[in-house]
C-alpha positions in Angstrom: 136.4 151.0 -42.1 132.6 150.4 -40.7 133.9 146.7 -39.8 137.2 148.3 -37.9 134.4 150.7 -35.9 132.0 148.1 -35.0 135.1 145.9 -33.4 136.7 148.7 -31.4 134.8 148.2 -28.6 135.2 144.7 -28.2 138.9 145.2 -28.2 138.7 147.4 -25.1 137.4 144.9 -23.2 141.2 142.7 -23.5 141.8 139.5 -22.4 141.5 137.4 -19.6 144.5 138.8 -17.1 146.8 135.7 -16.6 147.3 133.6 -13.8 149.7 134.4 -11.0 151.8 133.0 -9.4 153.0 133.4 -5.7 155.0 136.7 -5.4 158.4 135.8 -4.6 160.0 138.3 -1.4 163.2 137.6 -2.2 162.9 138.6 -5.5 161.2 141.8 -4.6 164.0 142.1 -1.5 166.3 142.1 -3.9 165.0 144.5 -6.6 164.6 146.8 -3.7 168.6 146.4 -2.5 169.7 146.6 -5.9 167.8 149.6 -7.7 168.4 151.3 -4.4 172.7 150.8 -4.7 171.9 151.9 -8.7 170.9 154.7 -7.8 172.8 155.4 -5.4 175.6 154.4 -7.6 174.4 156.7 -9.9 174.5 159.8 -7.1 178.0 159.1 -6.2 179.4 158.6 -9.3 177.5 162.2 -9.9 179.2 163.7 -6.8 183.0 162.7 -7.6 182.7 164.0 -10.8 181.1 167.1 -10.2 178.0 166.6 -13.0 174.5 165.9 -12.8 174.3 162.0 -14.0 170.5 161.1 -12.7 167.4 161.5 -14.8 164.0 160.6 -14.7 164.3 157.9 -16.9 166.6 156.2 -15.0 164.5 155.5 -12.1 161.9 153.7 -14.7 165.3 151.9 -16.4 166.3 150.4 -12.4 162.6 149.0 -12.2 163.2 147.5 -15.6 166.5 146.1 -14.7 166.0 145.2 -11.2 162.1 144.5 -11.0 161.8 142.4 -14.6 165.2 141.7 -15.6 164.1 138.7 -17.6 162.3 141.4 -20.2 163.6 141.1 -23.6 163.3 145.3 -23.0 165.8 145.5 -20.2 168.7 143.6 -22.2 171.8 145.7 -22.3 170.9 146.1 -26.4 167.7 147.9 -25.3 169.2 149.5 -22.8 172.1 151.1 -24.2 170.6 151.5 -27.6 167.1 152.7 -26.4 169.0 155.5 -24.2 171.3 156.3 -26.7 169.1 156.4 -29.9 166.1 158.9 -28.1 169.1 160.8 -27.1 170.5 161.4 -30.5 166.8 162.3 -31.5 166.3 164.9 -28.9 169.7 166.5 -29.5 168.5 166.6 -33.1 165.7 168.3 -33.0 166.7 170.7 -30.4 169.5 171.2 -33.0 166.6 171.8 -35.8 163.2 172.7 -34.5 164.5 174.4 -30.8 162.5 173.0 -27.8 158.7 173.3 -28.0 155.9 171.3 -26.5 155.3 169.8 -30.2 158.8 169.1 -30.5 158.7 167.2 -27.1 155.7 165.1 -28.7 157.8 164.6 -31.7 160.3 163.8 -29.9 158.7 160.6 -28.2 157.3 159.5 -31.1 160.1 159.0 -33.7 162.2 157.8 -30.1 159.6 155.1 -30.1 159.5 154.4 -33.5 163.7 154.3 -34.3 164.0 151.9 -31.0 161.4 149.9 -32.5 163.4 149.9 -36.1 166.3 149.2 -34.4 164.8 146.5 -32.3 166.3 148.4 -29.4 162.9 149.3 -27.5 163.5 150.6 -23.9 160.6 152.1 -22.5 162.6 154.6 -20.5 163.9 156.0 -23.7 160.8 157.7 -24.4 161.7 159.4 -21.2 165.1 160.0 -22.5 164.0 162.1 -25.5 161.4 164.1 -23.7 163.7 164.9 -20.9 166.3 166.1 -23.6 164.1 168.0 -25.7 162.7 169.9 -22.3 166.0 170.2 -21.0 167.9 171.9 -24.6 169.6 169.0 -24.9 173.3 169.3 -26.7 176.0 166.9 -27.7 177.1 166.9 -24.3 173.7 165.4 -23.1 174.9 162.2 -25.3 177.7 161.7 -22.9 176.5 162.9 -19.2 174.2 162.3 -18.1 173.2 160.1 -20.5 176.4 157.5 -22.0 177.5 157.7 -18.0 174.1 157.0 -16.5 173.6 154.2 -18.3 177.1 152.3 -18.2 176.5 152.8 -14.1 172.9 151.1 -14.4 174.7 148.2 -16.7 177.4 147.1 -14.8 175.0 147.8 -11.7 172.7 145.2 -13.2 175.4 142.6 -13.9 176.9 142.5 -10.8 173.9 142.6 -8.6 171.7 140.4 -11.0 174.6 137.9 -10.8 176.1 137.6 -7.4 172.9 135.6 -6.2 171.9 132.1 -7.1 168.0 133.0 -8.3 168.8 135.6 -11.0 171.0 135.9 -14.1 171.6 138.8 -16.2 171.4 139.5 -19.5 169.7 136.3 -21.3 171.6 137.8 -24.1 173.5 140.9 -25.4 172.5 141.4 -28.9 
């Protein structure tokens, strides 16, 4: 334990930050365009229907997607599975425990810790659980906003991560 102590600072300090390469525009263009129509996607798809499809976690789902779609964290298996799984916890233990601040916390923490289980990580669905536990979340949160939301942002990201020669999208599905 007095060996872990005495090296905790040194781990602060991190590595040396790698080297970068020249930003690309067009990349950057094009992450703009296309989180832009996701969202927007997202909003119409919302208005025809008459329910409330867009969360928070979304917006940080459309920078994964469209700014770093290359992450093994914004594959459609993280995706859909992150999203999915932090739901089911928050519906849970709104279901069991009510919604709290501590239940919130829990919340984000067994999210993060079933995504990693499950090798379905997705940063956003940290979001996912805390936004459901906040909001009362029932069954019905699994399905819209949730289930709908996300099926938007995935075929969003295939078609716009496709139609042009510099990207592709998804390096893999499972």
């Amino acid at each position: 334990m007095r060996q872990r102590l005495a090296q905790f600072p040194g781990k602060l300090k991190g590595a040396p930050p790698p080297r970068r390469g020249q930003a690309s525009r067009r990349f950057a263009l094009w992450g703009l365009l296309s989180g832009t129509l996701a969202i927007l996607a997202i909003q119409a798809v919302a208005g025809w229907w008459g329910q409330p499809l867009l969360i928070g976690s979304f917006g940080a789902s459309a920078v994964m997607l469209f700014g770093a779609p290359d992450s093994p964290l914004a594959q459609p298996r993280n995706l859909i599975g992150g999203h999915l799984l932090s739901a089911l916890v928050a519906i849970g233990l709104v279901a069991t425990l009510g919604s709290h601040p501590w239940t919130a916390a829990i919340g984000v923490g067994l999210a993060i810790g079933l995504m990693h289980l499950t090798h379905t990580t997705h940063p956003p669905g940290g979001a996912t659980a805390l936004i459901g536990v906040q909001g009362h979340a029932t069954w019905g949160f699994l399905l819209v906003p949730v289930l709908a939301g996300v099926a938007i942002l995935l075929i969003m990201a295939l078609i716009t991560n496709n139609i042009v020669y510099h990207r592709r999208y998804p390096r893999h599905w499972t």
